[in-house]
mmCIF file of the N, C-alpha and C atoms, coordinates in Angstrom:
data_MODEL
# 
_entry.id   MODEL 
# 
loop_
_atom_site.group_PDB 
_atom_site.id 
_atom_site.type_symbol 
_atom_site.label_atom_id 
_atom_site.label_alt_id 
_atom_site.label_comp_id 
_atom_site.label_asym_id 
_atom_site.label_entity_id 
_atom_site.label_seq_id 
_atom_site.pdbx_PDB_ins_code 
_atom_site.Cartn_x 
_atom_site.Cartn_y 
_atom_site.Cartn_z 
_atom_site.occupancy 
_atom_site.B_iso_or_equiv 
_atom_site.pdbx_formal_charge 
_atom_site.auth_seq_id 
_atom_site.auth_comp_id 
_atom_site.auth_asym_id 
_atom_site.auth_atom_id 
_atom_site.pdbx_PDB_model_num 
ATOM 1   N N  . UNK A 1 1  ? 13.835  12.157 0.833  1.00 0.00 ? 1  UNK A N  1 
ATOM 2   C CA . UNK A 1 1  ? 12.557  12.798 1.084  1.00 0.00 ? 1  UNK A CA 1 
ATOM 3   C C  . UNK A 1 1  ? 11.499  11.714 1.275  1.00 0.00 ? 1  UNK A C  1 
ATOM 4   N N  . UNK A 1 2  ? 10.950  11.763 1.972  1.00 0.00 ? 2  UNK A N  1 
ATOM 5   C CA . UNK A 1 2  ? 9.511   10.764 2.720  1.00 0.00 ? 2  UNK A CA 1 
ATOM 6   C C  . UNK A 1 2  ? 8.385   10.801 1.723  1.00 0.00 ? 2  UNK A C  1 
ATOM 7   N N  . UNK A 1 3  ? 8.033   9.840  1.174  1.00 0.00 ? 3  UNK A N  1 
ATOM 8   C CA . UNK A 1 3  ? 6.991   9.821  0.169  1.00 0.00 ? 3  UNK A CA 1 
ATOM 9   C C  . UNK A 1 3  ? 5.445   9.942  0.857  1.00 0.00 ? 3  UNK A C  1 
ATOM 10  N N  . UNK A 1 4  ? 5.248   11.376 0.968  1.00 0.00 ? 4  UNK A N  1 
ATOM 11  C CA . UNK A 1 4  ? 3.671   11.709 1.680  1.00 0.00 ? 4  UNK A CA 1 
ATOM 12  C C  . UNK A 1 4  ? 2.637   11.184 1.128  1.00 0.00 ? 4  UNK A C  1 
ATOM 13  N N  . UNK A 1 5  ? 2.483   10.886 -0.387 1.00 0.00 ? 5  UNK A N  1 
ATOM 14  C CA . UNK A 1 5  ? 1.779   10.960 -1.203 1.00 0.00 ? 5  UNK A CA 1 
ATOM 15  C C  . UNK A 1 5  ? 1.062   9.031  -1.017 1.00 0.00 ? 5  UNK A C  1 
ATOM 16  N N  . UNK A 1 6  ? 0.505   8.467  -0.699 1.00 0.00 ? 6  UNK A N  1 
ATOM 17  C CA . UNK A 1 6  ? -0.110  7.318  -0.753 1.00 0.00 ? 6  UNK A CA 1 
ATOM 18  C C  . UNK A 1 6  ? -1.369  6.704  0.590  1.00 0.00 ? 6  UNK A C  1 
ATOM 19  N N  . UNK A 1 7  ? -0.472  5.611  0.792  1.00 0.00 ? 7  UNK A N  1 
ATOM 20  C CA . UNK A 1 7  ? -0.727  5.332  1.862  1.00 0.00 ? 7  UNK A CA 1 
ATOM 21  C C  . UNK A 1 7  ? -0.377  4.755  2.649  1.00 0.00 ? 7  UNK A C  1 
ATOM 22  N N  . UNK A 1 8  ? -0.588  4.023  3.616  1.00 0.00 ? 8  UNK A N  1 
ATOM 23  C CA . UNK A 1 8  ? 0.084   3.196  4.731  1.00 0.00 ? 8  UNK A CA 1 
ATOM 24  C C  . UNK A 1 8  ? -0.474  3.055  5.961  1.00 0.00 ? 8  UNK A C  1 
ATOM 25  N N  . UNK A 1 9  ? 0.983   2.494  7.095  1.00 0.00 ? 9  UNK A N  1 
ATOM 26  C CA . UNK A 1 9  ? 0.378   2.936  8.541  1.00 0.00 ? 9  UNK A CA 1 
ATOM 27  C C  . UNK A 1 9  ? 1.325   3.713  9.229  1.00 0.00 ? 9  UNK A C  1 
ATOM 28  N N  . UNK A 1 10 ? 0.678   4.418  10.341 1.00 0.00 ? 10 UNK A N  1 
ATOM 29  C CA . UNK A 1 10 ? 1.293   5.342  11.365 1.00 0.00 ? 10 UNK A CA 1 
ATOM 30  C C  . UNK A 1 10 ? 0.994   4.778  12.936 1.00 0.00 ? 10 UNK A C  1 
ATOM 31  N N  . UNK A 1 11 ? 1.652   5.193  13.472 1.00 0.00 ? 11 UNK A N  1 
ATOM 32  C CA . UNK A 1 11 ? 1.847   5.376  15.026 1.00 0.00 ? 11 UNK A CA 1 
ATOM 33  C C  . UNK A 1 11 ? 1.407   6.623  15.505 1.00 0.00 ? 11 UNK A C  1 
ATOM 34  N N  . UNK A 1 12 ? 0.361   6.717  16.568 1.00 0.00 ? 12 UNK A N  1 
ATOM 35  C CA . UNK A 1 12 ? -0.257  8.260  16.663 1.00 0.00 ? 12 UNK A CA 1 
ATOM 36  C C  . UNK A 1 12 ? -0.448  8.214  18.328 1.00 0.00 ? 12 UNK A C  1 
ATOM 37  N N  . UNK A 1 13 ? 0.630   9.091  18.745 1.00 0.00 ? 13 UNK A N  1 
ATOM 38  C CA . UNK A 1 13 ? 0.724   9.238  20.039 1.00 0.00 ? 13 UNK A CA 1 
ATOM 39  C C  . UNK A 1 13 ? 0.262   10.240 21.008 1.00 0.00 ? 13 UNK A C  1 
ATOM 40  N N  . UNK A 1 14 ? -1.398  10.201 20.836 1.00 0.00 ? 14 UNK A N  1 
ATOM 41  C CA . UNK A 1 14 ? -2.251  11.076 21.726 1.00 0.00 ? 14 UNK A CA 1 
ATOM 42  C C  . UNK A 1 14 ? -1.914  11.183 23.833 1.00 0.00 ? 14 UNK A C  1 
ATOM 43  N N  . UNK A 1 15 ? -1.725  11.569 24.851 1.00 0.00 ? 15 UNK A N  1 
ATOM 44  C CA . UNK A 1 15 ? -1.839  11.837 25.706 1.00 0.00 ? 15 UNK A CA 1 
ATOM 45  C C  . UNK A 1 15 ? -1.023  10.744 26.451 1.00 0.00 ? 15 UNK A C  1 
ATOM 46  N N  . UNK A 1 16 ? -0.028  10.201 25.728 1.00 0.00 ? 16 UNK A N  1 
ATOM 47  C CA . UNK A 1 16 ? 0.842   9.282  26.628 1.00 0.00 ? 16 UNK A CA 1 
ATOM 48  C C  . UNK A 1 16 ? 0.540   7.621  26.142 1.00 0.00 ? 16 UNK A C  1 
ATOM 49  N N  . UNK A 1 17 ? -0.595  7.853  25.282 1.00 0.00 ? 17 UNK A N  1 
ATOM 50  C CA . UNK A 1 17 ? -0.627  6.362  24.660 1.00 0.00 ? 17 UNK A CA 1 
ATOM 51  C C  . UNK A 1 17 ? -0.447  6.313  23.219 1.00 0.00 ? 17 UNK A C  1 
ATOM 52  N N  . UNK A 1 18 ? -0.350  5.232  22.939 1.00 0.00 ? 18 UNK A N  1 
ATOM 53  C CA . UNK A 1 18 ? 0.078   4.420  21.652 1.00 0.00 ? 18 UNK A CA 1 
ATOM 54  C C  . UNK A 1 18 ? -1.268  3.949  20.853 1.00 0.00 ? 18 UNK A C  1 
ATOM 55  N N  . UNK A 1 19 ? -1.159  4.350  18.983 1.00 0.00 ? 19 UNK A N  1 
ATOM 56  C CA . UNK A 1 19 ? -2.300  3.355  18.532 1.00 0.00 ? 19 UNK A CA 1 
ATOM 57  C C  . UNK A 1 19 ? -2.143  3.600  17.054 1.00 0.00 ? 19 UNK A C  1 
ATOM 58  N N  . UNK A 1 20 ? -1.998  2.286  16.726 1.00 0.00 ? 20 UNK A N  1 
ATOM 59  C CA . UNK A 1 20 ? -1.739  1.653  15.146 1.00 0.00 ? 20 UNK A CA 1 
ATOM 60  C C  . UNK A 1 20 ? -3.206  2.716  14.273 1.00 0.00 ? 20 UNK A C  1 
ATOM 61  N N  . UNK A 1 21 ? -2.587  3.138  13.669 1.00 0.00 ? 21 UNK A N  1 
ATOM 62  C CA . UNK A 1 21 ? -3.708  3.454  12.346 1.00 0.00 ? 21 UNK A CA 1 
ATOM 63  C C  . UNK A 1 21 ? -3.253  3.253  11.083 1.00 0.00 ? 21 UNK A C  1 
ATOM 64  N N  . UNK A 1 22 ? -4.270  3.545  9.779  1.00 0.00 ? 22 UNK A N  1 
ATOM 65  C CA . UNK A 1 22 ? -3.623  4.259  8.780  1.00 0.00 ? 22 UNK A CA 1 
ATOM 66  C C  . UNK A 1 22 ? -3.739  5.473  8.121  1.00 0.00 ? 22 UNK A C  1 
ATOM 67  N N  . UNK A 1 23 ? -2.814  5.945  7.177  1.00 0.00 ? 23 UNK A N  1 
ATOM 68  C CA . UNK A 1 23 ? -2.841  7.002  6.631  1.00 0.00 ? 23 UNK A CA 1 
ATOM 69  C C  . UNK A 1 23 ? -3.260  7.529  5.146  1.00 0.00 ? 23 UNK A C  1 
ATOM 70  N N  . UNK A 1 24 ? -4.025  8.058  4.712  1.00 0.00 ? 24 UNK A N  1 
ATOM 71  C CA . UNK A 1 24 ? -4.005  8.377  3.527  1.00 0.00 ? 24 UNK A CA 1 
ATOM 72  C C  . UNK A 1 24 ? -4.187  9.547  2.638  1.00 0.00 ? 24 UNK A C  1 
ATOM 73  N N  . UNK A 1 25 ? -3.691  9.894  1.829  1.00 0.00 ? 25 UNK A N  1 
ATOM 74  C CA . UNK A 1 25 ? -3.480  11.166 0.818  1.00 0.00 ? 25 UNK A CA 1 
ATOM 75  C C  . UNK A 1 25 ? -3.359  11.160 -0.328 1.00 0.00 ? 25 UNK A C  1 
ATOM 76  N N  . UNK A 1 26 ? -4.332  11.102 -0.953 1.00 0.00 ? 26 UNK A N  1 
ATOM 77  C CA . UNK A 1 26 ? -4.173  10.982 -2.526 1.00 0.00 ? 26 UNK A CA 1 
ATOM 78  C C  . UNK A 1 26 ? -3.532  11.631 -3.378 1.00 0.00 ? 26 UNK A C  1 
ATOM 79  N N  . UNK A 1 27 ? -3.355  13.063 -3.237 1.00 0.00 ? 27 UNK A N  1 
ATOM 80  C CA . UNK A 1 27 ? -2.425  14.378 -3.917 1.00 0.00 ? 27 UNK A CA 1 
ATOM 81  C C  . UNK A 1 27 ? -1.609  14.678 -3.161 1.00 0.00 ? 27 UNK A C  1 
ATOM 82  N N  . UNK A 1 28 ? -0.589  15.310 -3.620 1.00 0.00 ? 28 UNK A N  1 
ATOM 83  C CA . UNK A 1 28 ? -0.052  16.420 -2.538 1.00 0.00 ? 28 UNK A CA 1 
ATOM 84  C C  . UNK A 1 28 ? -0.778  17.823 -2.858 1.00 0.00 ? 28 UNK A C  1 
ATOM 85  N N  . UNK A 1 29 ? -1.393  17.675 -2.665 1.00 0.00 ? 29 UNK A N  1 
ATOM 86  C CA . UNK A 1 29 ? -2.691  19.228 -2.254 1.00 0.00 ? 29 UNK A CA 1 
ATOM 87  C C  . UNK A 1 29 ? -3.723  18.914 -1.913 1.00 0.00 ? 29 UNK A C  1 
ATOM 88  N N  . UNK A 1 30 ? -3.587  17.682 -1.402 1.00 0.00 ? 30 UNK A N  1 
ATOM 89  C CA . UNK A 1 30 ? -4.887  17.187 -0.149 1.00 0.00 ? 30 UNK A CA 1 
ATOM 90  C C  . UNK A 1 30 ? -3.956  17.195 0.821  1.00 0.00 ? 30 UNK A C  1 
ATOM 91  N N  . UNK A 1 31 ? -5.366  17.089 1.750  1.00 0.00 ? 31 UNK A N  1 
ATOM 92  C CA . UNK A 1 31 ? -5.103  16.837 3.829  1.00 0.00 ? 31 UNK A CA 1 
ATOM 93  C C  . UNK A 1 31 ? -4.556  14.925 3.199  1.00 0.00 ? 31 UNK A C  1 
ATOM 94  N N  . UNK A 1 32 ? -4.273  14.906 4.135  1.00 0.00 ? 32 UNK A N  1 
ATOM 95  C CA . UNK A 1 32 ? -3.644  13.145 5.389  1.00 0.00 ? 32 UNK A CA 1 
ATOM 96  C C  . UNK A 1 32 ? -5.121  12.891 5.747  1.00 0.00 ? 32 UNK A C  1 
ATOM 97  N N  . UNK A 1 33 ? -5.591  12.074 5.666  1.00 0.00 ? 33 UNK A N  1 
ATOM 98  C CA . UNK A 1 33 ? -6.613  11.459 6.298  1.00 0.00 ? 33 UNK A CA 1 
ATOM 99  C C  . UNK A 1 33 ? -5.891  10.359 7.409  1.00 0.00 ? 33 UNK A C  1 
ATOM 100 N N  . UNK A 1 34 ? -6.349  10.241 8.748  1.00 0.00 ? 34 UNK A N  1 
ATOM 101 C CA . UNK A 1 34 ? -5.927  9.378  9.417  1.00 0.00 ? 34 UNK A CA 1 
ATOM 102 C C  . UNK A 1 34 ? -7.080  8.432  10.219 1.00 0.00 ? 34 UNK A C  1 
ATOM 103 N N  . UNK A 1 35 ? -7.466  7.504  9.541  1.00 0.00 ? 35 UNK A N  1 
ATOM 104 C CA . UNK A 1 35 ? -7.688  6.468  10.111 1.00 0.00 ? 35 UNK A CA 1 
ATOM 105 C C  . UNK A 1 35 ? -7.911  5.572  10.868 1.00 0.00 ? 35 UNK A C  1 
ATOM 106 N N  . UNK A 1 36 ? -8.765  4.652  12.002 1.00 0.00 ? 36 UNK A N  1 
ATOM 107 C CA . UNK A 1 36 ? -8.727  3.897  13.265 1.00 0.00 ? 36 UNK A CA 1 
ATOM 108 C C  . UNK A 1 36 ? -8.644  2.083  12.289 1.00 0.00 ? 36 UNK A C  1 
ATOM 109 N N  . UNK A 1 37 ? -7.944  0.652  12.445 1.00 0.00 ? 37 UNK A N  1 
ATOM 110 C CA . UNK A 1 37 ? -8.475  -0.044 11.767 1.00 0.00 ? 37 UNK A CA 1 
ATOM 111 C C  . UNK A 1 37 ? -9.595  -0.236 11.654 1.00 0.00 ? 37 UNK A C  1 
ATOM 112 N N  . UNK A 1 38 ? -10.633 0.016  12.158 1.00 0.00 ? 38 UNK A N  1 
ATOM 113 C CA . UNK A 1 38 ? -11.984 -0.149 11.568 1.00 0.00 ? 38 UNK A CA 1 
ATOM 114 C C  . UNK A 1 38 ? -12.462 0.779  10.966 1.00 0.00 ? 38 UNK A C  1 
ATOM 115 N N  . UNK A 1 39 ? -11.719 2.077  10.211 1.00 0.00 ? 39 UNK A N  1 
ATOM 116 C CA . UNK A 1 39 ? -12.258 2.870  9.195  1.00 0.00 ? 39 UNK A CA 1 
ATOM 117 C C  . UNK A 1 39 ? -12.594 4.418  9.382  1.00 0.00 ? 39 UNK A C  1 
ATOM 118 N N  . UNK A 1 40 ? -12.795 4.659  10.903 1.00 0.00 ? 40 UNK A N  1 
ATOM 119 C CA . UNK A 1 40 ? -13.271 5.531  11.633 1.00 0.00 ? 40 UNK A CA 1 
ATOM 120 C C  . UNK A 1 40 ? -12.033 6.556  11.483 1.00 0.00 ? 40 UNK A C  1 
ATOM 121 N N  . UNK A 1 41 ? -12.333 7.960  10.884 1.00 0.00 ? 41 UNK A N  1 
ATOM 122 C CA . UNK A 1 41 ? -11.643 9.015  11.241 1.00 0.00 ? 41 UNK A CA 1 
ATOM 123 C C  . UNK A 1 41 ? -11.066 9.107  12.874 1.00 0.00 ? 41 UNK A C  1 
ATOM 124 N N  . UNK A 1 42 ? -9.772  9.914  12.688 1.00 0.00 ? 42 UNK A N  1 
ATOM 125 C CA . UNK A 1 42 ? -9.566  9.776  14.132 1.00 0.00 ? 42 UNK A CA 1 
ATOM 126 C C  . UNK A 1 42 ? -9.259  11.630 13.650 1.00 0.00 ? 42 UNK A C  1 
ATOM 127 N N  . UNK A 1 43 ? -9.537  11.663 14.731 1.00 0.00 ? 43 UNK A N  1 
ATOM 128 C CA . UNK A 1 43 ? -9.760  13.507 15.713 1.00 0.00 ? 43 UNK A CA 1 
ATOM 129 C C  . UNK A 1 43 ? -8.541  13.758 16.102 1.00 0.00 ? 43 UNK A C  1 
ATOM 130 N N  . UNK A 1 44 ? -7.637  15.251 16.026 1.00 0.00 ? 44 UNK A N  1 
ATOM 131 C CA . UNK A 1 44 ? -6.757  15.330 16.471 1.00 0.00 ? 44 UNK A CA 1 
ATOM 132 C C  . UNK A 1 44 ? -7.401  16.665 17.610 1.00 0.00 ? 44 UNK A C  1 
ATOM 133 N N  . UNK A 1 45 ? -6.955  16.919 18.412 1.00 0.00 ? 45 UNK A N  1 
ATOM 134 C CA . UNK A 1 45 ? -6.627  18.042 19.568 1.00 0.00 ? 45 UNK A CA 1 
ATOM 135 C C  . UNK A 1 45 ? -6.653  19.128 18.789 1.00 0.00 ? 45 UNK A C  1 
ATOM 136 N N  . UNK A 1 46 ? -7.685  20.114 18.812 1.00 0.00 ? 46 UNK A N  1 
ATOM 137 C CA . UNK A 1 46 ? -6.923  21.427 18.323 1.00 0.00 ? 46 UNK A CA 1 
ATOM 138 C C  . UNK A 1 46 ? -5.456  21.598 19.001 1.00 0.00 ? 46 UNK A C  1 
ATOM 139 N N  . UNK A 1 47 ? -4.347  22.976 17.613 1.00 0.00 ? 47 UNK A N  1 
ATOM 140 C CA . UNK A 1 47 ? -3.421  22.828 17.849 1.00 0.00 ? 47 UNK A CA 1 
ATOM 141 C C  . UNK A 1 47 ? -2.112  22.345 17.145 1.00 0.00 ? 47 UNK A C  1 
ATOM 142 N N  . UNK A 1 48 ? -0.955  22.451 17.138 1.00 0.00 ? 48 UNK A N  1 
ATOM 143 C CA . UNK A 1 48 ? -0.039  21.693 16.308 1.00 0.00 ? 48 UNK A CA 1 
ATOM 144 C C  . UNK A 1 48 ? -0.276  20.392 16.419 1.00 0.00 ? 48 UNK A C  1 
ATOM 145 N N  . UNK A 1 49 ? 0.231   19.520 15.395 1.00 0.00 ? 49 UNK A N  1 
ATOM 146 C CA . UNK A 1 49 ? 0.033   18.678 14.973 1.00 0.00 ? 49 UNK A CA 1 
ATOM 147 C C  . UNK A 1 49 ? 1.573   17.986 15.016 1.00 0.00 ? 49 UNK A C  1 
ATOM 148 N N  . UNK A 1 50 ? 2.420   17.134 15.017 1.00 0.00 ? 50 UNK A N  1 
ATOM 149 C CA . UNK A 1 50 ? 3.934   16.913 14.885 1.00 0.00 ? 50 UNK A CA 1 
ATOM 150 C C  . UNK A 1 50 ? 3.909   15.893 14.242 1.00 0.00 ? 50 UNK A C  1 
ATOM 151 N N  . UNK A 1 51 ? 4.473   15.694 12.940 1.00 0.00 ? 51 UNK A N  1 
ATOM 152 C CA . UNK A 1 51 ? 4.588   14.278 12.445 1.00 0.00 ? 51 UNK A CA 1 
ATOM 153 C C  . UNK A 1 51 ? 6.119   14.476 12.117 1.00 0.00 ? 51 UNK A C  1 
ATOM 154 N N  . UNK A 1 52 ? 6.516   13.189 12.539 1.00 0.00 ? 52 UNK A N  1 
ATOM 155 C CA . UNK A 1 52 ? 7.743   12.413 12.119 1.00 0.00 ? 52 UNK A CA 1 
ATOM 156 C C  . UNK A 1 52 ? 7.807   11.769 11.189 1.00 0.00 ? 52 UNK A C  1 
ATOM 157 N N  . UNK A 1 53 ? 8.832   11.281 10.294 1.00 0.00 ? 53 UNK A N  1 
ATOM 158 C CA . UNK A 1 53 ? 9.105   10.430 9.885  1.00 0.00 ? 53 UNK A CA 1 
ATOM 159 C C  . UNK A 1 53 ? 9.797   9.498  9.816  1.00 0.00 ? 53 UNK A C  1 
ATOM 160 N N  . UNK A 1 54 ? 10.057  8.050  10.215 1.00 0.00 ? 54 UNK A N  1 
ATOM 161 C CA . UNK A 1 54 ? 10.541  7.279  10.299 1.00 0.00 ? 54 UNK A CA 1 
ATOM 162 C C  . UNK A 1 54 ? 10.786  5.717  9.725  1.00 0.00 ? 54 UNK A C  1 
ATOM 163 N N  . UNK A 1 55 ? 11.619  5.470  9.346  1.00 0.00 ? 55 UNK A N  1 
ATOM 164 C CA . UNK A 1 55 ? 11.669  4.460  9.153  1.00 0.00 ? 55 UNK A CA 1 
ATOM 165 C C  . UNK A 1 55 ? 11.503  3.058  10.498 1.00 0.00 ? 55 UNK A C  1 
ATOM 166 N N  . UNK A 1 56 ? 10.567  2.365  10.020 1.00 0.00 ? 56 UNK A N  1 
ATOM 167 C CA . UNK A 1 56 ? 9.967   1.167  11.036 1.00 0.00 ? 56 UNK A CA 1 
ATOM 168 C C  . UNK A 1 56 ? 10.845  -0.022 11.002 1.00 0.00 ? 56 UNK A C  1 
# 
């Protein structure tokens, strides 16, 4: 099972491109916050959402 609960980085593949962020979630009964490296929330598309998990 994928440890949701911390933090890290992700790969977030909006409209055919690629871009390093990170992730974070303090509980598991909080949202994912996702991240730009300079700090900035990033916006998803209304809509499903698909996360994977993978090992890097």
């Amino acid at each position: 099972m994928p440890e949701t609960v911390g933090s890290g980085t992700a790969l977030v593949l909006p409209d055919g491109t690629a871009h390093e962020v990170r992730w974070e979630r303090s509980t598991a009964e909080s949202g994912t916050v996702f991240t730009t490296p300079g700090g900035r929330d990033i916006a998803f598309a209304p809509g499903q959402v698909w996360i994977v998990y993978a090992p890097r």
